[in-house]
N, C-alpha and C positions, 0 to 999 in steps of 0.2 A: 543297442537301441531298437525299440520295436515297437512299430504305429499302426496302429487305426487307421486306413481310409476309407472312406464314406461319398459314395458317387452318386445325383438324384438329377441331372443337371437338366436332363431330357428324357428320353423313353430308356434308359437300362438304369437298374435298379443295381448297386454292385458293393458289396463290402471287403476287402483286401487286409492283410495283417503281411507289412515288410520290415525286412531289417536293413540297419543303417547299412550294410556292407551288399544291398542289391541282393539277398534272397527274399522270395515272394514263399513266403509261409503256407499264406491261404489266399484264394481268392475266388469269390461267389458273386455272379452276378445271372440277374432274370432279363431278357428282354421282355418289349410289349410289342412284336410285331403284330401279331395277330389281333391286337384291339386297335388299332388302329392302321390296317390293312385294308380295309371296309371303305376310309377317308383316304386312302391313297396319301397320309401324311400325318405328321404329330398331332392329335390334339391336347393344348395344355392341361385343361380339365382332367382328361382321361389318364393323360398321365401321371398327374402330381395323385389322385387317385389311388393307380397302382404302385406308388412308392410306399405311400402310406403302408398298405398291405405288407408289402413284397421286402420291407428294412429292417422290419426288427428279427424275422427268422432269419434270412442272410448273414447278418451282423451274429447270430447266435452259429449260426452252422459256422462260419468262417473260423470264429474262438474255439470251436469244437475241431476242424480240421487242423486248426494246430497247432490240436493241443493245450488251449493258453485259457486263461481269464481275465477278464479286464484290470484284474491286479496287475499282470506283469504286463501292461500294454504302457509304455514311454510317456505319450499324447496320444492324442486324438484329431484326425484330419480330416475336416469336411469342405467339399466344396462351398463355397459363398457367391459364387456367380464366375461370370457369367452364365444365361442358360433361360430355360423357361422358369419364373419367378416361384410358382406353385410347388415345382420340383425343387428348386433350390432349398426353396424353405423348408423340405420338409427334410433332406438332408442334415441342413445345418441346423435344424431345431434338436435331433437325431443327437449330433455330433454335440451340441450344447450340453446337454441331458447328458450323458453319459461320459463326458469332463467332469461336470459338476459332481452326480453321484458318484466318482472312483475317486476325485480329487485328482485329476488330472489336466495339462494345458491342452488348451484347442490352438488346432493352426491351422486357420481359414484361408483356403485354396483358391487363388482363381485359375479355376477348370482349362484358363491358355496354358498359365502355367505350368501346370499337368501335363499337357501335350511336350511342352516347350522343352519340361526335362525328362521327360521320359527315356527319349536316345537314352542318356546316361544312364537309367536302372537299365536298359539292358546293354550297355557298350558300358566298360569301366575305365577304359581307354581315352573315352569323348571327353577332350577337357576347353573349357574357354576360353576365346571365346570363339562361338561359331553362326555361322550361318544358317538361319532357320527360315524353308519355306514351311508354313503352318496352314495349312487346307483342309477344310473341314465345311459342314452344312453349314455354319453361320460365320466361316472365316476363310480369308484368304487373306495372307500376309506374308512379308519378309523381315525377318528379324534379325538381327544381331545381336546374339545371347552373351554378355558380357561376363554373367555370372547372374547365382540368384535372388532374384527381383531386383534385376536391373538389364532390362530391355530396349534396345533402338530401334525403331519401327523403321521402314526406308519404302516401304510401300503394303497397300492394302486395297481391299477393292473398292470402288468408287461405287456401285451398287449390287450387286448377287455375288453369294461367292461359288467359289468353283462346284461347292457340295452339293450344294441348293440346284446349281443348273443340274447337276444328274438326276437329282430326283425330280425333280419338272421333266426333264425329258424323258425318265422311265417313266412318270404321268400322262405323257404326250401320248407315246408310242404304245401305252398299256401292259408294259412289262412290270409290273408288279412291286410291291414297297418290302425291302426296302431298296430305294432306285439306285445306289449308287453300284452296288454288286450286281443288281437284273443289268445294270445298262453293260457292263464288263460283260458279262457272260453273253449278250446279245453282239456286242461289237468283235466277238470272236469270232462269230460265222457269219461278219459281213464285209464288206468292202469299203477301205476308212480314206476310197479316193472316189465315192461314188457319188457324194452331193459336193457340191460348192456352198461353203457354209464359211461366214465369217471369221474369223481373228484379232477380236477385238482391244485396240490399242498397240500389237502387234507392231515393231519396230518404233514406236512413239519414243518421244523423249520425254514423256510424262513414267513416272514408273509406275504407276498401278496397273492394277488390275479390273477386268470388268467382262462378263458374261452374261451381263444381260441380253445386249445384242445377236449373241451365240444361240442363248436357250429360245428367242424370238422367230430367228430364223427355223432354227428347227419345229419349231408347231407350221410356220408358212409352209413347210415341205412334205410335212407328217403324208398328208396324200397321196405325194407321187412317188414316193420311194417305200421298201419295202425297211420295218424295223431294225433288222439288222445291219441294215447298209448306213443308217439314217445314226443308227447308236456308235456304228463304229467309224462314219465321218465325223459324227456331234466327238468320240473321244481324243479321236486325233485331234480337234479344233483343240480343245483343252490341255493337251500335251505341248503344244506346239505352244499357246500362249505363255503357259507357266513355265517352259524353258525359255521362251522371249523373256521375259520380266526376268527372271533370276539369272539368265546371263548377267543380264544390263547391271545389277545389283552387285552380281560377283564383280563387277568393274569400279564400284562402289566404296568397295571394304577391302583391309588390309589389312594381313594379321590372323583370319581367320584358321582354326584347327581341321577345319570340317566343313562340307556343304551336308545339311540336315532337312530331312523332310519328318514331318508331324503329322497327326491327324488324320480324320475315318480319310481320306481321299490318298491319305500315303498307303494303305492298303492295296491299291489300282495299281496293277502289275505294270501295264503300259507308262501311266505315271514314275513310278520307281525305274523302270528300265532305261530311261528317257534320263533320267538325273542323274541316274548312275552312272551315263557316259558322261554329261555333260561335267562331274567332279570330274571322271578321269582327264578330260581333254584339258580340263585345270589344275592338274596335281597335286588334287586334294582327295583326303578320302570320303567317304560316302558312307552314310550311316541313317539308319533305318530302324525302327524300332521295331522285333516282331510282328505278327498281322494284326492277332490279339490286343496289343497295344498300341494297336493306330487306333482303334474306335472308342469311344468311351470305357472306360473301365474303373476300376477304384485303386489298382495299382499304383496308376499313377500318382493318383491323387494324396497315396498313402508316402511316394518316395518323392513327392515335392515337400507333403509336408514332414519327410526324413531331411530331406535339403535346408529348408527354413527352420525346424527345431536345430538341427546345430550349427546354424549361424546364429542362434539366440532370437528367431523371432516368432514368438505367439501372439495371440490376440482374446483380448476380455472378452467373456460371456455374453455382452452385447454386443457383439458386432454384427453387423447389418449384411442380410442378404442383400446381392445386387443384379438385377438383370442385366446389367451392363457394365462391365469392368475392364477399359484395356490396360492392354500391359505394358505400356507407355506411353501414360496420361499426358506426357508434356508435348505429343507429335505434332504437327501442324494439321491444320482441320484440311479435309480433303473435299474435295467439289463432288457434289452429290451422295456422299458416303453417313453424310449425319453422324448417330452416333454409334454406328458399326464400325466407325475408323478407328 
């Protein structure tokens, strides 16, 4: 079996060709730091833009890396949301197109999902169901991966997620976009006991999560302390929370394979270092999906939809982009969270 994936979701532009059995054939992707470096952040316009541009040669070079033509390509797997709406579409417009003329099935992604199973394209061993913290610029959540597309949310953040505060705070201090890597590389040569900076929700018996108050504190301080010190108190705050919540979680579930972290913010060494005691002190393993495949990529999005084609599920030609899709629509609504929850 051997799929198409097709990534548009935000600013990387990525095309991927994997097979059922977890080899990555090809995989091509363009970032857009530099057009939107200027904004110190995404803009939607700009990016669904550079998709446009940057999808059809990817998509061509990747069939060229290996070796294939859209004859022997399985399906085709495009993201469908979540994501910036501009970009989505022009993915799955992409992915439509090119089901249709090969006569092949689409299996529309959503882009958590991607994260969700990623572990498993690179661990062949991760089986479910497991423990998923999912961190990322528009997500912070804990999941219970049952199996796929079937997700238990148990908490998520009530407003900013983990990702989002780094890049505001690499905004703050002016280390440069993209924030979540400048604020690492800055919080190495500083001192991460030098501000008194909050902890927000921090031993609560609420489980979410919440960083707004975090990333607040840190513009009040931006003055008096020196970047480095101020990135590598803001990182510690973040560490300290996301293993407050996912202890409390781990107390929660029963049964699980694995404690899993996802997404661009499982990238953060500090972060990974942190969970990886925290499984060991719980006698589970730890699993982490290479660096590569913590941030957006079309990998993933290629070996979810490896996962969903052979559990028998595609989706018609019309199926609708979504700028919002969680991965367990039935959770309880969250106070302040909308519809990030």
């Amino acid at each position: 079996m051997i799929i198409l994936g097709i990534e548009s979701s935000c600013d990387e532009t990525a095309a991927a060709l994997v097979t059922g059995d977890r080899q990555v054939l090809a995989h091509r992707l363009l970032g857009q730091e530099a057009a939107h470096a200027p904004f110190g952040g995404v803009v939607p316009e700009i990016a669904a833009r550079a998709h446009v541009e940057a999808l059809e040669p990817l998509i061509v070079a990747a069939l060229a890396d290996a070796k294939l033509t859209l004859a022997d390509v399985d399906a085709v797997a495009a993201t469908a949301g979540p994501g910036l709406i501009g970009g989505v579409m022009v993915g799955l417009v992409t992915g439509k197109a090119l089901a249709h003329a090969a006569g092949k099935p689409l299996v529309a992604v959503n882009h958590l999902e991607g994260h969700a199973l990623s572990p498993r394209l690179s661990d062949s061993d991760l089986e479910f169901p497991y423990l998923l913290l999912l961190v990322s610029g528009g997500h912070c959540q804990l999941l219970l991966v049952e199996g796929v597309g079937r997700y238990r949310r148990l908490a998520t953040t009530i407003d900013d997620a983990a990702g989002e505060a780094f890049d505001k705070t690499a905004k703050i201090l002016g280390l440069g976009f993209p924030g979540g890597p400048a604020v690492e590389r800055a919080a190495a040569l500083g001192n991460p006991k030098a501000v008194p900076l909050p902890r927000p929700l921090k031993g609560s018996a609420e489980p979410h999560f919440s960083f707004a108050g975090l990333k607040s504190a840190v513009a009040r301080a931006a003055g008096d302390y020196t970047p480095e010190d101020l990135a590598a108190s803001f990182q510690a705050a973040v560490v300290d929370c996301l293993i407050d919540r996912t202890t409390r979680a781990l107390g929660r579930v029963h049964g699980a394979t694995a404690l899993v972290v996802a997404g661009g913010v499982a990238a953060n060494g500090a972060v990974r270092s942190a969970l990886q005691a925290l499984a060991t002190a719980h006698g589970l393993r730890f699993v982490a999906p290479p660096l590569w495949l913590c941030t957006d990529n079309a990998a993933m999005i290629a070996w979810a939809g490896a996962e969903r084609f052979a559990a028998g599920l595609t989706d018609p030609l019309d199926v609708a982009a979504r700028p919002r899709w969680p991965l367990d629509p039935g959770a309880e609504t969250v106070r302040g969270a909308g519809v990030k929850a």
